[in-house]
N, C-alpha and C positions, 0 to 999 in steps of 0.2 A: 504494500500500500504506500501511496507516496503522500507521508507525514511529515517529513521534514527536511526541508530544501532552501535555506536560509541564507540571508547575504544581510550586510546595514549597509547605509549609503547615506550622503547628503544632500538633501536640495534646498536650495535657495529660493526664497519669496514661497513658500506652501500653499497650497492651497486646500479648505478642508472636501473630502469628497460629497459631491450632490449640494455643492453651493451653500448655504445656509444654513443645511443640514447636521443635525448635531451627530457626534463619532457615539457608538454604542460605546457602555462602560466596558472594558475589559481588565478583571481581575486577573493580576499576578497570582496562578496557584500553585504552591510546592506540593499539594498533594494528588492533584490531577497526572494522571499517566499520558494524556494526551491533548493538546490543545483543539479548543474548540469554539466555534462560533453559532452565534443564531441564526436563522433562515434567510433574518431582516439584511446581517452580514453578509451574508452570501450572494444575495439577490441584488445588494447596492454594489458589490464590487461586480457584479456583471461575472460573475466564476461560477460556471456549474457543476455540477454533485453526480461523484462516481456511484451508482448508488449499490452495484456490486460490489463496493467497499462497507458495509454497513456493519455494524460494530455492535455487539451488545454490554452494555456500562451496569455495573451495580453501586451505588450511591452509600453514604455510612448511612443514610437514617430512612426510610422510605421504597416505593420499591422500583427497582432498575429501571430499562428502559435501551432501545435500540434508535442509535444516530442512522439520520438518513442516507449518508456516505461519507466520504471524502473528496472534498473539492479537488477538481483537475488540476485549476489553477492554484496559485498562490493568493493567499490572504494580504494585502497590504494594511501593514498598524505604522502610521506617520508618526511619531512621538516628536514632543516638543524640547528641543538641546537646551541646556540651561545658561549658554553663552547667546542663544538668540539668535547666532547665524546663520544657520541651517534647519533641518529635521536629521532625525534618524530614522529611517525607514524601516520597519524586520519587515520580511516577508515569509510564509510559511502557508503550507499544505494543514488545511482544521479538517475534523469531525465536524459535522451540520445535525444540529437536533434544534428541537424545541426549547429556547432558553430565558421563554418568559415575553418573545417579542411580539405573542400572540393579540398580547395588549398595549403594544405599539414599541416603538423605540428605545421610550424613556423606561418601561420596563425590560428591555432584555438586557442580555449580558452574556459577553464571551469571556472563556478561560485561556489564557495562555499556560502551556507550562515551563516551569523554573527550572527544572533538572533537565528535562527533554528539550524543549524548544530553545530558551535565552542561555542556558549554563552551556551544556553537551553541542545543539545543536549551531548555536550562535555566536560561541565563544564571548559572550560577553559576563560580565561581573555584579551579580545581584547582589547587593548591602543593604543588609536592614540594620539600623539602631537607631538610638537616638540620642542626640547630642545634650550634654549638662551645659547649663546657661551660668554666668558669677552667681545669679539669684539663686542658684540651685536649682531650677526646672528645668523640662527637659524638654527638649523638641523634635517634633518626627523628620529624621534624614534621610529615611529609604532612597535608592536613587537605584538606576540600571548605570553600568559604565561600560563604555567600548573603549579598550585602552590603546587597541592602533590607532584610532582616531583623535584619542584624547579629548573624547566628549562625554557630556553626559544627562540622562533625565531622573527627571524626580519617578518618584513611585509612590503616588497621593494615598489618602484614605478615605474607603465612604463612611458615610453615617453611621454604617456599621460596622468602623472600622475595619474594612477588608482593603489590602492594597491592592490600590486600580494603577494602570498604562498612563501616564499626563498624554492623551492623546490631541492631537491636531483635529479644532475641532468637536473637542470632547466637554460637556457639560463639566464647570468646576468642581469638586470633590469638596467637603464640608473641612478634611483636614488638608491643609496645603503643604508640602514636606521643604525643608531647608536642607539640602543637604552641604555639606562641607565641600570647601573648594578641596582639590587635586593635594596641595601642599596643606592645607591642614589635616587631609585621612591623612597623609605621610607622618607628620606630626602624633595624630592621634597613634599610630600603631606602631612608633618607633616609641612614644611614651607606655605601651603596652611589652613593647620586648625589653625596656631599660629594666620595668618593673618584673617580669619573669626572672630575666638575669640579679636581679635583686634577690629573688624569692628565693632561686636554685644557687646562688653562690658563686654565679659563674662572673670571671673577670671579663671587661669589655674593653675593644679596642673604641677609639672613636668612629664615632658615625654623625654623618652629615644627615640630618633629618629631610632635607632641601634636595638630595641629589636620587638618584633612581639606582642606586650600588645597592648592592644589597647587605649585609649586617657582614662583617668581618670578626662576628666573635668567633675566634680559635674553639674553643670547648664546646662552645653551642652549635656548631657542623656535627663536632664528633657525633654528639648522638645522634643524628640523622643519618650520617653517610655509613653504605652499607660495606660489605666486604669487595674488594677488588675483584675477586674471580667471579662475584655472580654479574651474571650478564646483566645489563638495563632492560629494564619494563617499558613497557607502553607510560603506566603513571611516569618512571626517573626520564623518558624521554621528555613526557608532556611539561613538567616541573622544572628539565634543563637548564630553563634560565631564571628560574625562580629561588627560593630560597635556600633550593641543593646547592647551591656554590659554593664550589668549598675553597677557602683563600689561600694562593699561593704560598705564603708564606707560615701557612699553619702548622704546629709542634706536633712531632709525633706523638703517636697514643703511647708508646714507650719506653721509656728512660735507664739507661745501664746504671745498673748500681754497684759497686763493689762489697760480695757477701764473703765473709770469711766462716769459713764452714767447722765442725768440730765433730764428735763421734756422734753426739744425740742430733744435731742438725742431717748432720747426711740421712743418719738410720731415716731421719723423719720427713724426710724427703720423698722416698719411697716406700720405705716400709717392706723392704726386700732384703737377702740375706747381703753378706757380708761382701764376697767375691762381687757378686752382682752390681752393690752399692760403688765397689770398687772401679767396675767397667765402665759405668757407663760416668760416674764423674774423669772419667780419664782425658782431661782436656786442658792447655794450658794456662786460660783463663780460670782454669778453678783455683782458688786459696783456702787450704786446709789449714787450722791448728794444731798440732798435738798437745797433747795433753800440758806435756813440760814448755810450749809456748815457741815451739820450731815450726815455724814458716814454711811450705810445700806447696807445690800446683799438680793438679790433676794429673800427672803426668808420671809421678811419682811414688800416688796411692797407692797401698796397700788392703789388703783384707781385713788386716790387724788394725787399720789405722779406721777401717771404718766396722770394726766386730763391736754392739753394744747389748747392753742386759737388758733385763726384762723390761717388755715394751706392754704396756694396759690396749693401745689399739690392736697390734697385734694378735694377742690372745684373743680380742671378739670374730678377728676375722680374716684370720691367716690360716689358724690349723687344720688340717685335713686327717683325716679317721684312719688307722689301718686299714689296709684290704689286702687281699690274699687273692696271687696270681702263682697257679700252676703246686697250688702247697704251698707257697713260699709268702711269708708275710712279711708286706713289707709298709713301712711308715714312709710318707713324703709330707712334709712340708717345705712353706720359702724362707720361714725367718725361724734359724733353730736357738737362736740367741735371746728372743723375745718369748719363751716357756721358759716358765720356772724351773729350779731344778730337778727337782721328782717330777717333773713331767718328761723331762727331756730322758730320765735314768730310768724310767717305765717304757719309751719307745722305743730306747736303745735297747734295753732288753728283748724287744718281743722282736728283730729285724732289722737291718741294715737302713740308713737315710739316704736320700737321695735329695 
């Protein structure tokens, strides 16, 4: 079915469609799957209705109902740009039902949708909130933004506080939305990440509230950016130039320490016997202690140097049981240093270690 087929544009000097003619309301819906228009819609843009497309809708409160089709052509919504230069045009493929316009104009109403249509389908940016005044009140900012174009419209309220389209053309809305210019969101949500970086502890480099860089805090990438080997997603393509960027200059996640190691350090390191602990510290950066406070690198390890006594993790979850292969009983464990002593002169007895 062709639902969405979307482009924005600008024109100059607008005009509203059918002269005098007022623009039906069109609610912004996030919970609509599909945008849709009334009959009154459809028939003033002059777009007819596929009507082997027909759709059946179930509604939260009341019961369903089947749209007439879907429009061949495209739906044109003008909105009004808040610099006054232009329009922003969306154009999209609606659903056609019954939406109230049976009793003229001023009662119907179309749905656009917010995830489908303006977000996914139109790459534009729906912002709702509303801005705190010095008085302390607050006022409705809703707006839609197209950010290649660097424009934007409000996204009013009606009576019943439902955001509608600022349409070209379109009866005024009871709530009129203010939204913030370009450099004050930038403001508002660099004053939002100063405050996170406060909350988590994280140090910040300087940031230009005023410029379109994006955040250069060192720490605060780290926990976004994923591991090197796995490949990018559709989402790390989509985000490439957003807030995934990670700064040239940023600190590794890990920092070389120098450990100096001693008999209960190694054992606990691994929690393996003695030889073992031996092999695999065998490396020149390693720095051992001995006991009497002689200096040694991995290289030089011993068995002896890493043999230690009874280990409490160990006994939970090292020992393994005699078994008996062929007659022959025999005990294995890995750490024969971590059993107490009557344990270790009771396994000896029944069998050779391995």
């Amino acid at each position: 079915a062709k639902k969405t087929s979307m482009g924005t544009q600008s024109k100059k000097d607008p005009h509203s469609r059918g002269g005098e003619k007022k623009s039906i309301i069109t609610l912004v819906d996030s919970a609509t799957t599909h945008s849709m228009c009334d009959r009154n819609e459809a028939k003033a843009a002059g777009v007819s209705v596929d009507k082997s497309q027909s759709h059946e809708f179930r509604v939260a409160s009341g019961p369903g109902f089947n749209s007439d089709g879907v429009t061949e052509g495209q739906i044109p919504f003008d909105l009004k740009e808040m610099d006054e230069k232009g329009t922003m045009s969306l154009k999209t493929h609606c659903e056609v039902a019954e939406m109230g316009g049976i009793g003229g104009d001023d009662q119907a109403k179309n749905l656009i949708s917010v995830a489908e249509t303006l977000v996914l389908g139109m790459g534009l940016d729906v912002v709702f909130y509303a801005d705190r005044k010095p008085d302390g009140s607050r006022v409705w900012g809703a707006c839609i933004i197209d950010v290649d174009r660097g424009t934007m419209s409000r996204i009013n309220l009606t009576e019943d506080l439902l955001p509608a389209l600022d349409r070209v053309g379109g009866a005024p809305q009871k709530y009129w939305s203010q939204p913030l210019t370009f450099d004050q969101l930038a403001d508002r949500y660099a004053r939002a990440a100063k405050n996170r970086r406060k909350r988590l502890g994280i140090k910040s480099s300087q940031h230009n509230s005023r410029s379109q860089g994006a955040e250069s805090d060192d720490e605060e990438h780290e926990e976004y950016q994923d591991a090197e080997e796995s490949g990018p997603s559709d989402l790390d393509t989509w985000m490439e130039h957003g807030w995934r960027q990670v700064n040239k200059n940023q600190r590794p996640r890990t920092y070389k320490r120098d450990i100096v190691y001693d008999r209960k350090s190694v054992h606990n390191l691994l929690h393996t016997p003695a030889e073992e602990n031996a092999k695999a510290l065998k490396h020149p950066e390693v720095v051992y202690q001995s006991d009497d406070g002689t200096m040694k690198d991995g290289t030089h390890l011993t068995a002896e140097d890493c043999t230690y006594g009874n280990c409490s993790v160990c006994k939970q979850v090292r020992p393994v049981a005699p078994t008996k292969r062929s007659g022959t009983v025999n005990t294995a464990y890995k750490c024969v240093e971590c059993f107490d002593k009557d344990t270790q002169l009771v396994y000896a007895s029944t069998g050779k270690r391995e």
